[in-house]
C-alpha positions, 0 to 999 in steps of 0.5 A, a space after each residue: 348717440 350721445 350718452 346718457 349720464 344716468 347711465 354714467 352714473 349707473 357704472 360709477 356705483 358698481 366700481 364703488 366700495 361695497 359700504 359706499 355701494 349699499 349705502 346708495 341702495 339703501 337710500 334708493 330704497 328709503 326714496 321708494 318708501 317714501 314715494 309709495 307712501 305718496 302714492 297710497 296717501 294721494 290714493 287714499 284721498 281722492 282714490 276713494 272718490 273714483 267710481 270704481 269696483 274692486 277688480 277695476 281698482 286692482 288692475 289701475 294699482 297693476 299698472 302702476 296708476 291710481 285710481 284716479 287716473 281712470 277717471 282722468 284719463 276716462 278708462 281703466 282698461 290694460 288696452 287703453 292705459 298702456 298709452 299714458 306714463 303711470 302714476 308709479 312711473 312719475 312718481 319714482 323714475 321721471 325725477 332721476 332723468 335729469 340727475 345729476 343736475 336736478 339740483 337746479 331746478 329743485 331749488 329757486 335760487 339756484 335756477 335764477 342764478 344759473 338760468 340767466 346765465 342762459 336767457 334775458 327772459 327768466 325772471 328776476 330775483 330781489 332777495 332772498 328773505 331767510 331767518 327772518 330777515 331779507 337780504 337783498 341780492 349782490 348786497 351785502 344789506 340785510 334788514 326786516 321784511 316790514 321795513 324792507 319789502 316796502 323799499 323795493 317799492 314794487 308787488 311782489 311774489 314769494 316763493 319757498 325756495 324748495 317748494 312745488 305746485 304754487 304751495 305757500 306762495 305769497 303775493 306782497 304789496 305796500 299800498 297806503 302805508 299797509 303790507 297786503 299779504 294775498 290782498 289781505 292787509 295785515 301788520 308788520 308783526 303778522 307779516 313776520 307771523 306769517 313768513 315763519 321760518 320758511 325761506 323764500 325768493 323775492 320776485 317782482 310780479 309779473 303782469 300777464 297778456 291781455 288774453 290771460 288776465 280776461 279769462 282770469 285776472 285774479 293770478 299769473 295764469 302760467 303756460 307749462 311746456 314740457 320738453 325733452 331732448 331727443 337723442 337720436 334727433 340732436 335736438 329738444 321737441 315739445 312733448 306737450 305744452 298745457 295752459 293753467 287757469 285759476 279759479 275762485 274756490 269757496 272765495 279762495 284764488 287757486 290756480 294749481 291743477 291739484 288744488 282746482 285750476 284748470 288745464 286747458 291744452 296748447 296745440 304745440 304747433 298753432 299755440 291755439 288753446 283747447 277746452 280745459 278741464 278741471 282736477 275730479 275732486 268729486 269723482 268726475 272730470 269737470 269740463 271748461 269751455 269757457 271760464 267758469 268765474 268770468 264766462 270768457 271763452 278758452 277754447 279757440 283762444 290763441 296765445 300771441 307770439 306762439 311760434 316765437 316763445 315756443 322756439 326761443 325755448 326750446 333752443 334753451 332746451 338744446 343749449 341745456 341737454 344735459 338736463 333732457 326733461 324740463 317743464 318750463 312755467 312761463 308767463 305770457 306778457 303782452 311784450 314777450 314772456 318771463 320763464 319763473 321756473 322749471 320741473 325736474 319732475 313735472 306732473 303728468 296728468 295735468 298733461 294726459 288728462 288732454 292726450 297719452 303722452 305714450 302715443 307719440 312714438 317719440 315720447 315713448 323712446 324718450 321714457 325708454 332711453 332714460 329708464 322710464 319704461 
C-alpha cells in the first residue's frame, strides 16, 4: 500500500525543534479560526433561512453541518446524515489531503504550467496581466491591457489567479474598436478601473458542445468531476461527476452553484445527466428538469464522448497520485474537451445535494485513509 504523504509529513514535524513545532500548531490553529469563522458566517447568511427549530439545528452543528445542508440534503436526522461528508469536514480536513502539492491547483499559473506537461487538453494560457500591465507568456513584452488584449485578437477569460467559485472572472472581447467587458462596452481607462489590482490569467474562450451551449448559451456550462486515488486498488475512480448550468439572476449571468446555477448529476458510467437542482437561497431546494431561462431539457441529456473524456481523466488522476483528490472543471467541446482547472478542495454539496458521498464503500475508505473521517 503505498503511503500516505500526509502521514510523511505527520512524522517529520514531531522530529522538528519544539519552536519550529509550535509554530506549526500554531498556524493550524489560526487555520481552524479561520475556517470556523467561515463556517458560522455562511451559517449566519443562509442558515437563518432553514426552516429549522433550535434542537434540529443543534444536532446539524453536532455533526458537523450547517444547517443548510439539512435542507439540501432534505433530512437533519444523525441516521441519515451519517452518509454525507460534513460541512466541518470540508471545510477543515479535505484541503490537506493533497499536501503538499495543493500549491498546484491554488494558483492558475501554476496549474497551466505543470498540467500541460501532463495533457494536450488543459487550457492555454496567454498572459498574465499584473500591476497593471499584461505580459504576454514565453516573452519578455509587457504592455497596457487596452493596447494589448486587443492584439491577441481572440475572446478572452480572466481569471484571478488565486480565486475560487468563478468570483471575479472577466470575459473580454475587442469588437468595433470597443473593449466589452462581460459584454459591457467599457473605455480603456474603465478596463484598467476595473482590472484594480487584482492579477489575472489571460485564457482564450473556450467554446462548448452544441448540447451545452441549447441548454444555456450565455456561459461555458463546465462539467466537474471529482476523482480520488484509491490505494488499496492502485488506480483513480470517479467519485461523483456533476454538470453545472448558468442561469440569468435578476439580468446577471451566474453559473457557480453558490451564487444560483444549477447542479445537474452525470451518471459516471453512462455520462447521461439527471435533473438539476438549484442552491436553496430561500430555504428550500428548487428542482430543474428542464432549464428554466431556455426551457431545454436537462434531464436525459447525455454528454457525447463520455466514456472516453471520462477515462482520459482519470488516467491523468493515475499519473497524478501524488495529489489523490482532484475536482477536475473541464469543458465539453463538440471536438473533445478542455480541462481550465482543478480543486484541491472542492465543494461538496453541489455533489451530495444528488447522493451521499459516504455511501460508497470506497468514498468512505478513501476519507478514512486521509484523515477525513
Amino acid at each position: 500500500m503505498t503511503s500516505n504523504p500526509n502521514h510523511r509529513e505527520t512524522n517529520r514535524t514531531r522530529k522538528l525543534p519544539t519552536k519550529k513545532r509550535f509554530k506549526l500548531l500554531a498556524r493550524s490553529a489560526w487555520k481552524y479560526i479561520d475556517y470556523l469563522s467561515m463556517l458560522i458566517a455562511r451559517e449566519y447568511k443562509y442558515g437563518r433561512k432553514a426552516d429549522l427549530g433550535l434542537l434540529q439545528r443543534f444536532t446539524c452543528w453536532g455533526q458537523g453541518f450547517l444547517s443548510e445542508s439539512a435542507i439540501i440534503y432534505q433530512n437533519n436526522s444523525l441516521n441519515h446524515l451519517r452518509f454525507y461528508l460534513s460541512d466541518f469536514a470540508r471545510y477543515t480536513k479535505t484541503g490537506d489531503i493533497d499536501q503538499p502539492f495543493d500549491d498546484i491547483m491554488r494558483n492558475k499559473l501554476c496549474f497551466w504550467g505543470f498540467m500541460k506537461n501532463f495533457s494536450e487538453q488543459v487550457s492555454p494560457a496567454l498572459g498574465v496581466i499584473l500591476r497593471g500591465k499584461l505580459v504576454h507568456l514565453g516573452t519578455s513584452d509587457t504592455e497596457l491591457p487596452s493596447s494589448g488584449l486587443p492584439r491577441l485578437r481572440a475572446k478572452l477569460i480572466l481569471k484571478p489567479l488565486s480565486g475560487s467559485g468563478g468570483d471575479g472572472v472577466i470575459t473580454y472581447e475587442w469588437r468595433d474598436g470597443d473593449h466589452l467587458v462581460n459584454s459591457e462596452p467599457v473605455t480603456g481607462d474603465e478596463l484598467l478601473r476595473r482590472l484594480g489590482e487584482e492579477i489575472y490569467l489571460v485564457c482564450p474562450f473556450v467554446r462548448q458542445a452544441e448540447y451545452a451551449s441549447r441548454i444555456f448559451p450565455d456561459v461555458a456550462n463546465t462539467i466537474r468531476i471529482l476523482t480520488m486515488y484509491d490505494d488499496r486498488e492502485g488506480k483513480a475512480f470517479v467519485a461523483a461527476a456533476v454538470h453545472r448550468f448558468g442561469v440569468r439572476v435578476r439580468g446577471v449571468v451566474v453559473d457557480n452553484w453558490g451564487q444560483g446555477g444549477i447542479s445537474a448529476d452525470v451518471d459516471p458510467a453512462t455520462g447521461r445527466l439527471t435533473r438539476g437542482y438549484g442552491f436553496p437561497f430561500g430555504g428550500r431546494l428548487t428542482v430543474y428538469p428542464h432549464h428554466p431561462d431556455t426551457g431545454v431539457a436537462i434531464e436525459g441529456e447525455e454528454i457525447p464522448n463520455w466514456s472516453r473524456i471520462r477515462d482520459e481523466v482519470l488516467d491523468l488522476a493515475d499519473k497524478l497520485l501524488f495529489m489523490p483528490y482532484i475536482g477536475w472543471d473541464i469543458i465539453i467541446t463538440d471536438e473533445s474537451y478542455v480541462i481550465i482547472e482543478g480543486n484541491h478542495r472542492p465543494d461538496v454539496n453541489l455533489v451530495q445535494v444528488h447522493r451521499p458521498l459516504l455511501a460508497d464503500e470506497r468514498v468512505r475508505r478513501f476519507y478514512e485513509r486521509h484523515g477525513v473521517l
